[in-house]
C-alpha positions as CSV (number, residue, x, y, z in Angstrom):
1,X,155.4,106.6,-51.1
2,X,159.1,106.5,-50.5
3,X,160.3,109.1,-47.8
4,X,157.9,108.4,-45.4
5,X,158.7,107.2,-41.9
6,X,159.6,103.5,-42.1
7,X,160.0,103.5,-45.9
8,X,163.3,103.2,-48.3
9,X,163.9,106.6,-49.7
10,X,166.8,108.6,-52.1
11,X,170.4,108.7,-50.7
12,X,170.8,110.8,-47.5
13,X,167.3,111.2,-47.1
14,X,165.9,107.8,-45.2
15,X,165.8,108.9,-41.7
16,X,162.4,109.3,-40.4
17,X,160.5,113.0,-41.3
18,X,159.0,114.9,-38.9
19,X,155.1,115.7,-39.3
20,X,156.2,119.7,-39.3
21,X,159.4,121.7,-39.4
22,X,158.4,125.2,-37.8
23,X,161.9,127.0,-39.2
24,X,162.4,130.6,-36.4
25,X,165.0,131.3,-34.4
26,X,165.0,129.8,-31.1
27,X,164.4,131.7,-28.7
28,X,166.9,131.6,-25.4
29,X,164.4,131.7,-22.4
30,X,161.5,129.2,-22.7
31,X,160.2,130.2,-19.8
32,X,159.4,133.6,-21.3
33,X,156.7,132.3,-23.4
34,X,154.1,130.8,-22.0
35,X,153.4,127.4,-23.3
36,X,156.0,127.6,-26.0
37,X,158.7,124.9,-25.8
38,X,161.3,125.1,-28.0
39,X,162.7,122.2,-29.8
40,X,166.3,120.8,-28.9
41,X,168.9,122.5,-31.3
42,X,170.0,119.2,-32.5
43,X,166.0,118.2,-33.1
44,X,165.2,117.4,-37.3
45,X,162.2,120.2,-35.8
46,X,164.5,123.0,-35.2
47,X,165.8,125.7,-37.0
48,X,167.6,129.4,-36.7
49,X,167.5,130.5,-40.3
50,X,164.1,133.1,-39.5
51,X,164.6,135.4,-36.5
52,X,161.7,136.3,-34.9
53,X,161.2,139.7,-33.2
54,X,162.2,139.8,-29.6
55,X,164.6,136.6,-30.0
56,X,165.3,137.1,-25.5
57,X,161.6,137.1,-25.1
58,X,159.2,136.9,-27.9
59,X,155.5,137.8,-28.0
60,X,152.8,135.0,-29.1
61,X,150.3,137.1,-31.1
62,X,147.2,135.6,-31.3
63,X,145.0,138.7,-32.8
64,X,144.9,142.0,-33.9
65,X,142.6,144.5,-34.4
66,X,143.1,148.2,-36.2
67,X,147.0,149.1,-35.1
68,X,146.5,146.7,-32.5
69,X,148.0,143.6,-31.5
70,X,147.3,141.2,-28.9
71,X,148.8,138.1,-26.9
72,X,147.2,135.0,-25.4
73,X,147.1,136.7,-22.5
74,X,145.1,139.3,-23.4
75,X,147.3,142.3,-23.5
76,X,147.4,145.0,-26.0
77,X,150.5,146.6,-27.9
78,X,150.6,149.4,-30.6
79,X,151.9,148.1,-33.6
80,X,154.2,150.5,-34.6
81,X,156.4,148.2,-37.2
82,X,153.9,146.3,-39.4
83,X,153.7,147.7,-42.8
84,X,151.7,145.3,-44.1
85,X,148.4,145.4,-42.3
86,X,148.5,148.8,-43.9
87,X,144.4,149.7,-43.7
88,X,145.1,148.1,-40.3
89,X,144.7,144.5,-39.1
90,X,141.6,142.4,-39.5
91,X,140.2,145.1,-41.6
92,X,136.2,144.1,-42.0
93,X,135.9,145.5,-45.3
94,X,139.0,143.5,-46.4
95,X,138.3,140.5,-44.4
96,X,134.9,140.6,-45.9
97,X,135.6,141.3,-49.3
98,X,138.1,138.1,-49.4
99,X,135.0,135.8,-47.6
100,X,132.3,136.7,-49.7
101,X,134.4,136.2,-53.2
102,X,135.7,132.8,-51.6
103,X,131.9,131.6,-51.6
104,X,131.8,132.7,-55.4
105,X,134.8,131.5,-57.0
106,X,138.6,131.5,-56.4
107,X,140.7,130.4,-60.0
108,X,143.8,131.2,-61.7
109,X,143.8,133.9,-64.4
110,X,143.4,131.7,-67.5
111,X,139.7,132.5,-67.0
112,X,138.5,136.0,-67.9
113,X,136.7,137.6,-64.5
114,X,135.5,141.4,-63.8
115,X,138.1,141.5,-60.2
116,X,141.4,141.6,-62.9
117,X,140.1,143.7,-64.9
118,X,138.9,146.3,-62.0
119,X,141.9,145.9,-59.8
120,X,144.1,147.4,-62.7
121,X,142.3,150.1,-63.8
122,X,141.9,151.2,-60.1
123,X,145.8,151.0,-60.2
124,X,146.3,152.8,-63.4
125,X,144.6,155.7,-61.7
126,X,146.5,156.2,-59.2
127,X,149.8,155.8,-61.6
128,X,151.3,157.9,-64.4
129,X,149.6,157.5,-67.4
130,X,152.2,155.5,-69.2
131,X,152.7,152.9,-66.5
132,X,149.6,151.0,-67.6
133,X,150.5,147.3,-68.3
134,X,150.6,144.9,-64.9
135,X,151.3,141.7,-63.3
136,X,149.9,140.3,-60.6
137,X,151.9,137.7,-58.3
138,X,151.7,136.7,-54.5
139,X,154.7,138.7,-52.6
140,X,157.2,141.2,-52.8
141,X,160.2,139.1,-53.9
142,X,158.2,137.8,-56.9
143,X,157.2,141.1,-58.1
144,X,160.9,141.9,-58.2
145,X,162.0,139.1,-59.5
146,X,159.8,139.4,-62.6
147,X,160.9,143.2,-62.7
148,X,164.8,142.0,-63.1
149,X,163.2,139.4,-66.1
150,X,161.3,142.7,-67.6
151,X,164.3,145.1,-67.5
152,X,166.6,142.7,-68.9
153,X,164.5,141.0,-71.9
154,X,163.4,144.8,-72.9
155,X,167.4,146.4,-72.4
156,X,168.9,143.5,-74.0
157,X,171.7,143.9,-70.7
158,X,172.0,141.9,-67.9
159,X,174.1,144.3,-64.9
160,X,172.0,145.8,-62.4
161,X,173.1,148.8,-60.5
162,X,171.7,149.0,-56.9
163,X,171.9,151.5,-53.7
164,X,174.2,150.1,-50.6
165,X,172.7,148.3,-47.7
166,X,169.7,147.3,-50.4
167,X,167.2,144.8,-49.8
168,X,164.8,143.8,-52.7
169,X,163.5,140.1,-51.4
170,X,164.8,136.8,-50.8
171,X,164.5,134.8,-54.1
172,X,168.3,133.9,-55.2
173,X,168.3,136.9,-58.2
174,X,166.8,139.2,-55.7
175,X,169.8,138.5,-52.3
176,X,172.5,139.0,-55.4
177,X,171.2,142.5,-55.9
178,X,170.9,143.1,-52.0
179,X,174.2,144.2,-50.3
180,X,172.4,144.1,-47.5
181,X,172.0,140.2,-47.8
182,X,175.0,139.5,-50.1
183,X,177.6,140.8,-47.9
184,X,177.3,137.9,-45.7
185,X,177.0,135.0,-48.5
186,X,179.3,134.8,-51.7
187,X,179.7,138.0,-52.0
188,X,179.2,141.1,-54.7
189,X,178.3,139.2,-58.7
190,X,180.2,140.7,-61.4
191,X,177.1,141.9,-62.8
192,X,176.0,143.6,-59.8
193,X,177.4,147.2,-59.5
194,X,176.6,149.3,-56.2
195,X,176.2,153.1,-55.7
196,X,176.2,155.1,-52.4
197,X,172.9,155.2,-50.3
198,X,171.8,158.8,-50.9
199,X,172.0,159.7,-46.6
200,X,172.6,163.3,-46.4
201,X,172.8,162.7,-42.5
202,X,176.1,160.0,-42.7
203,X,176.9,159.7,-46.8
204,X,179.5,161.2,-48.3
205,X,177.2,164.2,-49.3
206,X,175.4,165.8,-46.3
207,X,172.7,168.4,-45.1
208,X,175.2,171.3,-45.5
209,X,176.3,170.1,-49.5
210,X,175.1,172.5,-51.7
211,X,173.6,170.5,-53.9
212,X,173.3,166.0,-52.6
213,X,171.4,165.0,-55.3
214,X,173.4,165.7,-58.2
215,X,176.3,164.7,-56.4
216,X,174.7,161.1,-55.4
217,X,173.5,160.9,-58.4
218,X,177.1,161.1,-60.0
219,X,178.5,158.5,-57.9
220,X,175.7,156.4,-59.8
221,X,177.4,157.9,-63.3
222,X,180.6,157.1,-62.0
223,X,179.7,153.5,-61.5
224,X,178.3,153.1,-64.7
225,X,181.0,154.4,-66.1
226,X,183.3,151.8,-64.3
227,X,181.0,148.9,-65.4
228,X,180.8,150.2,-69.0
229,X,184.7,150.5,-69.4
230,X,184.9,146.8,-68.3
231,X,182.4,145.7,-71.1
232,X,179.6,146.0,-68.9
233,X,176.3,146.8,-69.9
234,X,173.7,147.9,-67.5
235,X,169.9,146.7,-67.9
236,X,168.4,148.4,-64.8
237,X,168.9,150.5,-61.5
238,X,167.2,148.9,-58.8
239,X,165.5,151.1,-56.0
240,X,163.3,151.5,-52.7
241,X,161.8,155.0,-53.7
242,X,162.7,155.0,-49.9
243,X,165.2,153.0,-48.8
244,X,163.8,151.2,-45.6
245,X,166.6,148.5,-44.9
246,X,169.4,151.5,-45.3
247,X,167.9,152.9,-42.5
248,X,164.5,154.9,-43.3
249,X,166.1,157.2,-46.0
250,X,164.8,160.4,-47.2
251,X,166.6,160.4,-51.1
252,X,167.7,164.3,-51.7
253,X,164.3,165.6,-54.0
254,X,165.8,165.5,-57.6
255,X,167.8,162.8,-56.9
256,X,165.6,159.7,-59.0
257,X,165.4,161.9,-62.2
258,X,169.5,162.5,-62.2
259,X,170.0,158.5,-61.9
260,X,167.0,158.0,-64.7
261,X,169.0,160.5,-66.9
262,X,172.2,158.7,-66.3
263,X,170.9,154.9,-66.5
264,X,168.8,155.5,-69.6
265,X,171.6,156.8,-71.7
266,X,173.2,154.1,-70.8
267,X,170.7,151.8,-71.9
268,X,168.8,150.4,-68.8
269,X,165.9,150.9,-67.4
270,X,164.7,152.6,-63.8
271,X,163.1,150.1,-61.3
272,X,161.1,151.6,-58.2
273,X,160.7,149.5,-55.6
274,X,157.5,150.5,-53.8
275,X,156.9,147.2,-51.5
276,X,157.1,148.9,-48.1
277,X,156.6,152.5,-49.2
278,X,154.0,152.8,-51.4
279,X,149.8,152.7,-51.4
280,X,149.4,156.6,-49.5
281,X,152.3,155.9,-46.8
282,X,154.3,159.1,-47.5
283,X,151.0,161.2,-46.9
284,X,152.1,163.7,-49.8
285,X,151.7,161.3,-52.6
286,X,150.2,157.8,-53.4
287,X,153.8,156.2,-54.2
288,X,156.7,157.4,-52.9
289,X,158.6,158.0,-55.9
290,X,156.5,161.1,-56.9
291,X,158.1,163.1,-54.2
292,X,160.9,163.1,-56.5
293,X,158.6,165.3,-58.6
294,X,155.6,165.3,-61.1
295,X,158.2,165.1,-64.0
296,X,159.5,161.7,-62.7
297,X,158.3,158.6,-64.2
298,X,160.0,154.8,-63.6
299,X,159.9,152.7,-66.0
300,X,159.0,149.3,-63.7
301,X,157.0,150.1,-60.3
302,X,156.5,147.1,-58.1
303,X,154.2,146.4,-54.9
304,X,153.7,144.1,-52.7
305,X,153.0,143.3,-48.4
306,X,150.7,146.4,-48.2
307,X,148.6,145.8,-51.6
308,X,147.1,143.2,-49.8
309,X,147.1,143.7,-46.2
310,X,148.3,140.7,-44.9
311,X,146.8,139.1,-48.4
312,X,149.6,137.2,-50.7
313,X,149.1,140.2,-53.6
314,X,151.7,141.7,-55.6
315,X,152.1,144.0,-58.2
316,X,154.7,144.8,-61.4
317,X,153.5,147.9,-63.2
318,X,155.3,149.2,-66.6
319,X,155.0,150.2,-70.0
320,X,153.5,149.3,-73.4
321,X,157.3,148.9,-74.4
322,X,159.0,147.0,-72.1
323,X,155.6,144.8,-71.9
324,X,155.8,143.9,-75.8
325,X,159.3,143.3,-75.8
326,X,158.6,141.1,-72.7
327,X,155.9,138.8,-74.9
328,X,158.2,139.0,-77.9
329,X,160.0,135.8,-76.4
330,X,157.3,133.7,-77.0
331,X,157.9,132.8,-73.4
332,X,154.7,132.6,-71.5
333,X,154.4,134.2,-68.0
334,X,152.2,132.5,-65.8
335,X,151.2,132.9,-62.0
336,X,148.7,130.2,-60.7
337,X,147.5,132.7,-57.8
338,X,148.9,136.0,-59.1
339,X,145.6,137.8,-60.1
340,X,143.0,135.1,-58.5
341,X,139.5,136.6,-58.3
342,X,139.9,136.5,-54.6
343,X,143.4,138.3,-54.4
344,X,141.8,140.9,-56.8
345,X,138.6,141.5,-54.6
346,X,141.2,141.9,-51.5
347,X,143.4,144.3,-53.6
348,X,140.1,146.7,-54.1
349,X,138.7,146.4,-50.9
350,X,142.2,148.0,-49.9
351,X,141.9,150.9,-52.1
352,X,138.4,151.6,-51.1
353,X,139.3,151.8,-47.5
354,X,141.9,154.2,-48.4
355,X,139.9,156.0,-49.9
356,X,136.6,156.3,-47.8
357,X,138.7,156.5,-44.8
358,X,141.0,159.2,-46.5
359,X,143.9,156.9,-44.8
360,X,146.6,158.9,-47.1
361,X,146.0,162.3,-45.9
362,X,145.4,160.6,-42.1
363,X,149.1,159.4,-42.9
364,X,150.4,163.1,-43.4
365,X,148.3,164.6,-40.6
366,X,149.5,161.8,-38.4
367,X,153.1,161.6,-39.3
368,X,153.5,164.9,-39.6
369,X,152.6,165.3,-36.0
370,X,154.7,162.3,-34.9
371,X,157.8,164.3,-36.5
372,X,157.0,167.1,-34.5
373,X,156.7,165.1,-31.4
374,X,159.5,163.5,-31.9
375,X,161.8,167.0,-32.8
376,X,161.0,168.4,-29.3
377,X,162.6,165.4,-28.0
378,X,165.7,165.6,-29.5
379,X,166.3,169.0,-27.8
380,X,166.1,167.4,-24.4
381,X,167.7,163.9,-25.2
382,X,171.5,164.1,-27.5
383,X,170.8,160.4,-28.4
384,X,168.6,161.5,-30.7
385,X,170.3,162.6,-34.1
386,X,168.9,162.7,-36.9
387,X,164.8,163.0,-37.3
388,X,163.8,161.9,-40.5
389,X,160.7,160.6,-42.6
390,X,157.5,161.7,-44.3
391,X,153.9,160.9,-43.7
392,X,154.2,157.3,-41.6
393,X,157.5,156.4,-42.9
394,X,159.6,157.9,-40.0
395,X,163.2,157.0,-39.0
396,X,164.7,158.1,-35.5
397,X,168.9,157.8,-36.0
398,X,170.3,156.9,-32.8
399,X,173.9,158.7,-31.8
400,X,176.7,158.2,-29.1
401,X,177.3,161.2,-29.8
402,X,177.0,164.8,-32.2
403,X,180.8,164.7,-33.5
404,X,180.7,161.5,-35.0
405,X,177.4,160.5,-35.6
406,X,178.4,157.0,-34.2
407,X,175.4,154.6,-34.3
408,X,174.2,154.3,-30.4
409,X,173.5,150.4,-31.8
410,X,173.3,148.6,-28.2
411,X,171.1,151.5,-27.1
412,X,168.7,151.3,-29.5
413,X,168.1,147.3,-28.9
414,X,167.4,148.6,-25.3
415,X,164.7,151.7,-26.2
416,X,163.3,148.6,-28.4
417,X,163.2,146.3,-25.4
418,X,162.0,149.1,-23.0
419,X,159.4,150.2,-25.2
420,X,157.9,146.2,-25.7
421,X,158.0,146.4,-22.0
422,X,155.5,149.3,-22.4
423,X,153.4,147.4,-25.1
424,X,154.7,149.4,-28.4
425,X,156.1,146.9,-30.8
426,X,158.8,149.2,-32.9
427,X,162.1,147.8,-34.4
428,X,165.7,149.0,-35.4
429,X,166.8,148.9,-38.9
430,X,170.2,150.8,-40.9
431,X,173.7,149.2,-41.5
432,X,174.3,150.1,-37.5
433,X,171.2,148.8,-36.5
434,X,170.4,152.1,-34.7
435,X,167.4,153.8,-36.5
436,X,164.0,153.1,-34.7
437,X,161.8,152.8,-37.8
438,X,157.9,154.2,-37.8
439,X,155.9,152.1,-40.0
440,X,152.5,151.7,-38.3
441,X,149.0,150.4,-40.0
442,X,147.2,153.8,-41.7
443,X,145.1,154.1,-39.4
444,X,147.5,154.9,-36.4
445,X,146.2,158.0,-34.4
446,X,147.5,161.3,-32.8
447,X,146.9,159.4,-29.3
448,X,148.8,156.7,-30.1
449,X,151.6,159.2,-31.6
450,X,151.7,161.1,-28.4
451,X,151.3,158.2,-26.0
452,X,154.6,156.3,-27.6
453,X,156.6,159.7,-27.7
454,X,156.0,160.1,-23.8
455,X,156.9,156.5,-23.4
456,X,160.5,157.2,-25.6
457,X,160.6,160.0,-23.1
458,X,160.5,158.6,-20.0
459,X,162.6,155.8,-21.2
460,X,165.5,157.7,-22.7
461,X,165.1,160.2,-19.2
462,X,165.7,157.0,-17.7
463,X,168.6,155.8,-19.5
464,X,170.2,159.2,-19.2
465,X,170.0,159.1,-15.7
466,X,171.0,155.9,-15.4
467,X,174.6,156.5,-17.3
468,X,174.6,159.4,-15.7
């Protein structure tokens, strides 16, 4: 077969192939993993285009347990980051479920099987009524890639409004409605029209506006408004019902319905994004977009990394209408895994365990507690500014100082690095890099909650004094 070693192949691509391309970034010191060698930067074998936590000194994980994680050499950290083991890793029930359907019979969806069928009336229960149609795929990005395909067959449009510093997945249509991903390539599409992130702690509208969600909201008007006068016409607005990526982002309540209002009299559709926020992780609610209120109902819903925890399973949700107008293109829609019998199987064994382990109302006792701990601190350390989050979806905004609100960036990487040091694995996200973001497994406890706070403690009591 041409392209193999010794063999003629197409223009450019004749040189020997290596066996295996393993495509992370590199990490500096080799000595810092044990038994890891990385490849020279010149080497066919190396690559920097996936950055791997703890670039300086990165952690070979080798298994995990619960909201546990552990390294060849045996130690343990709390997994404080990893949103989507979200029953918690290894789960029996789930890794058990997915074994004993393997034996039986793993096949595409042509075939009619009871797991389909079962996995989406289990969803539709936990959904508004009129969301009742769904897709199944393998990740995140596909789910909302599909949802862009949906919104636009069914609206007849093609521009997409989306929130600042957004992230919906890495397929090409999904970076061109990121900002958070665009920025750095080709830049904003025509198509693509982008609204303020609703942050009441650094946005244009804060804590002491007397009303941020109408006013958010009609920065959204006011873009659509733009992109209408110029011919524009706007098929969907594209949301995290939380934005993670923005920096662990509590929208204003009454917020969603404004935007809805505003975006379906201009003919689109509303999308919410519930990849990393959804399946009982606000504590309150199932999804996350029903904080926004009973009366609030997107028109797309997709799911993804916890559906399946740690199981390639995705989601699109949505209505009889946009559905029909979806199949009247004569287009089929196919997924050769989306929907497998195994993938289904997986998907209910996670919403059992939810359920028998009441892992949603864990979530608000838990996080709810975490906030507290986390408030006393803020007393005692100044770094801490803003405190934000709901059940175990919790942001900690880092600040150089009250006046400003200036992102305390370079201190955060160091309470990240300090608290690896102390075996909690916890990570930074925002567009200054400066939020600690709390997105443990479900089943993270009250220890574990005070044990890291005491740890943040001592290690910001330590930096203080250090500066100081």
């Amino acid at each position: 077969m041409k392209g193999q070693k010794g063999e003629p192949g197409p223009p450019g691509l004749d040189q020997p192939c290596p066996v295996v391309r393993v495509d992370t970034f590199s990490p500096g010191n080799d000595q810092s993993w044990p038994n890891f060698h990385p490849p020279d930067p010149g080497h066919p074998m190396s690559g920097n285009s996936c950055r791997l936590f703890f670039p300086e000194d990165p952690i070979k994980i080798v298994r995990g347990q619960g909201q546990y994680m552990y390294d060849e050499q045996g130690a343990e950290y709390i997994d404080c980051i990893n949103n989507v083991a979200h029953v918690g890793h290894c789960h029996p029930l789930v890794v058990r479920a997915a074994h004993e359907q393997n034996q039986v019979l793993n096949t595409n969806s042509r075939y009619l099987h009871d797991n389909i069928v079962d996995y989406a009336q289990r969803l539709s229960e936990t959904l508004p009524e009129k969301l009742c149609v769904f897709y199944f795929l393998n990740s995140g990005s596909e789910a909302n890639d599909l949802a862009l395909r949906l919104a636009r067959q069914y609206t007849g449009h093609w521009d997409v409004v989306v929130l600042d510093h957004a992230y919906h997945g890495h397929l090409s249509s999904l970076i061109d409605i990121s900002p958070y991903k665009f920025r750095d390539l080709d830049g904003q599409k025509e198509w693509v029209h982008v609204a303020p992130l609703p942050d009441t702690y650094r946005g244009p509208y804060r804590e002491d506006h007397p009303n941020p969600a109408v006013a958010y909201a009609s920065e959204v008007k006011r873009v659509v408004s733009s992109a209408q006068e110029k011919g524009r016409k706007i098929a969907a607005f594209f949301a995290e019902s939380l934005p993670s990526v923005g920096g662990q982002i509590i929208p204003p309540a009454g917020y969603f319905p404004e935007v809805a209002g505003h975006i379906r009299r201009a003919g689109g559709v509303f999308v919410a994004d519930e990849i990393q926020v959804g399946f009982g992780r606000v504590g309150k609610h199932f999804w996350a977009f029903q904080l926004q209120g009973e009366d609030f109902v997107p028109d797309i819903v997709t799911m993804g990394k916890s559906i399946g925890n740690g199981h390639p399973v995705a989601c699109v949700a949505t209505t009889q209408a946009v559905a029909r107008a979806f199949e009247a293109t004569g287009v089929e829609y196919f997924n050769t895994f989306g929907g497998s019998p195994v993938s289904c199987a997986v998907g209910l064994a996670v919403l059992d365990v939810l359920e028998k382990e009441q892992l949603q109302a864990h979530a608000a006792c838990v996080g709810s507690f975490l906030m507290e701990l986390l408030g006393q601190q803020k007393a005692k350390h100044p770094i801490l500014g803003d405190i934000r989050g709901v059940g175990l979806f919790i942001g900690v905004d880092l600040i150089k100082d009250e006046a400003t609100r200036m992102p305390a960036t370079e201190e955060a990487d160091y309470v990240v690095s300090r608290l690896k040091e102390n075996y909690i694995l916890l990570s930074t996200d925002g567009p200054g890099r400066n939020v600690l973001k709390f997105k443990p497994p479900m089943c993270f406890s009250l220890d574990n909650a005070r044990y890291v706070v005491a740890k943040l403690d001592a290690i910001l009591t330590g930096f203080t004094t250090s500066l100081g």
